[in-house]
C-alpha positions in Angstrom: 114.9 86.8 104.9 112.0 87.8 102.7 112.7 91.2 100.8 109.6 93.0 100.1 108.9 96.1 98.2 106.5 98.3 99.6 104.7 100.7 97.5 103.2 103.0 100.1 102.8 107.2 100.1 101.8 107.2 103.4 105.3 107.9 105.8 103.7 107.0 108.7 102.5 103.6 107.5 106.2 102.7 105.7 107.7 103.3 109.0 105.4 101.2 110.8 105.0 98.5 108.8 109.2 97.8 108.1 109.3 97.6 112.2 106.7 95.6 112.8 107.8 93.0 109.4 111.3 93.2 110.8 110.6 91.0 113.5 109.3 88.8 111.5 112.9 88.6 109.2 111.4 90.7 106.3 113.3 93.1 105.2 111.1 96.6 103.6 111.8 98.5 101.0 109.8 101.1 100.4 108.7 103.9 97.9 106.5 106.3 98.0 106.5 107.0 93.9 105.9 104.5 91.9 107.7 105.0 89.0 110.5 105.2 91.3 109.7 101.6 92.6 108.9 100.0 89.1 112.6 101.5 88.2 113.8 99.9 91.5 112.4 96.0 89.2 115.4 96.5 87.3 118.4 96.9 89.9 117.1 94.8 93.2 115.6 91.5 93.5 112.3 91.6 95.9 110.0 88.4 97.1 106.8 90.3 97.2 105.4 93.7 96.3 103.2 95.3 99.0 101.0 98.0 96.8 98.5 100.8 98.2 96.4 102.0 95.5 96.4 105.6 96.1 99.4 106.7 95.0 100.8 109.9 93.1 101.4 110.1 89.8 99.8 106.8 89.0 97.0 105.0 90.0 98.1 101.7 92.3 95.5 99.4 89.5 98.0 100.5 86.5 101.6 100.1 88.9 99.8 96.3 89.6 99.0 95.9 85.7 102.6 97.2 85.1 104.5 95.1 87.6 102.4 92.1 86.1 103.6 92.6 82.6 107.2 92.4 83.9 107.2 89.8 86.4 105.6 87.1 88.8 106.4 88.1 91.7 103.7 87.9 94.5 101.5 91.0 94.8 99.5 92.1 97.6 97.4 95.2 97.2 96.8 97.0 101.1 94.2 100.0 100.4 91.7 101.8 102.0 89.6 101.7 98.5 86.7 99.4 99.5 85.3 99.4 96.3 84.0 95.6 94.9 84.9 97.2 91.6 88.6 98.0 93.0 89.3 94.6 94.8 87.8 92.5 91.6 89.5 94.9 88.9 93.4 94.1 91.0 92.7 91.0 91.4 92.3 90.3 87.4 94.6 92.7 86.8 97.2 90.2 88.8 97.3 91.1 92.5 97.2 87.5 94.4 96.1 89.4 97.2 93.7 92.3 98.2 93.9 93.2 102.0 91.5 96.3 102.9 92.9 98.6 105.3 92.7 99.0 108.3 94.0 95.5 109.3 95.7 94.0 111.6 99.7 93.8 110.7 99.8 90.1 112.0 97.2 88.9 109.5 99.2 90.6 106.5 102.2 88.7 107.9 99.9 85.3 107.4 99.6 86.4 103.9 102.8 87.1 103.3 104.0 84.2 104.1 101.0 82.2 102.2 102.6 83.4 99.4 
């Protein structure tokens, strides 16, 4: 089973994406603060991070330049920012992914599991 932390302040979206990755076998963690999530590195052990930019408190770019300092783990950044500047400026920072919302689920499941 593939255990993915999602970093997501969005309720709605959280809910719906753990259903519809569950039947794929991925288990969903997710977080709506980051800091909460980065503290979360330390006690679980996750095979991808799933990050929205727009998040409180922090900005999803520094969370991605954060979890890249600590750790390779496989990051996908899912955001409604359409800015170049945004997708280029994760993507350097570390992300290995940058998939614009909306989407549809089953092509972020394809990614996933490129990864």
């Amino acid at each position: 089973m593939i255990k993915i932390l999602l970093i997501e302040d969005d309720r709605e979206i959280s809910e719906l994406l753990s259903q519809y990755l569950g039947r794929y076998q991925m288990e969903v963690i997710s977080y709506e603060h980051p800091k909460a999530a980065l503290a979360s590195l330390g006690i679980e052990s996750y095979d991808l991070v799933l990050l929205d930019l727009t998040l409180p408190d922090i900005d999803g770019l520094e969370v991605c330049k954060a979890l890249r300092e600590r750790s390779d783990i496989p990051i996908i950044i899912s955001s409604a920012r359409s800015d170049l500047g945004d997708k280029v400026i994760a993507l350097e920072l570390g992300a290995d992914d940058y998939l614009p919302k909306p989407y549809e689920p089953r092509e972020l499941v394809a990614r996933i599991q490129s990864l």
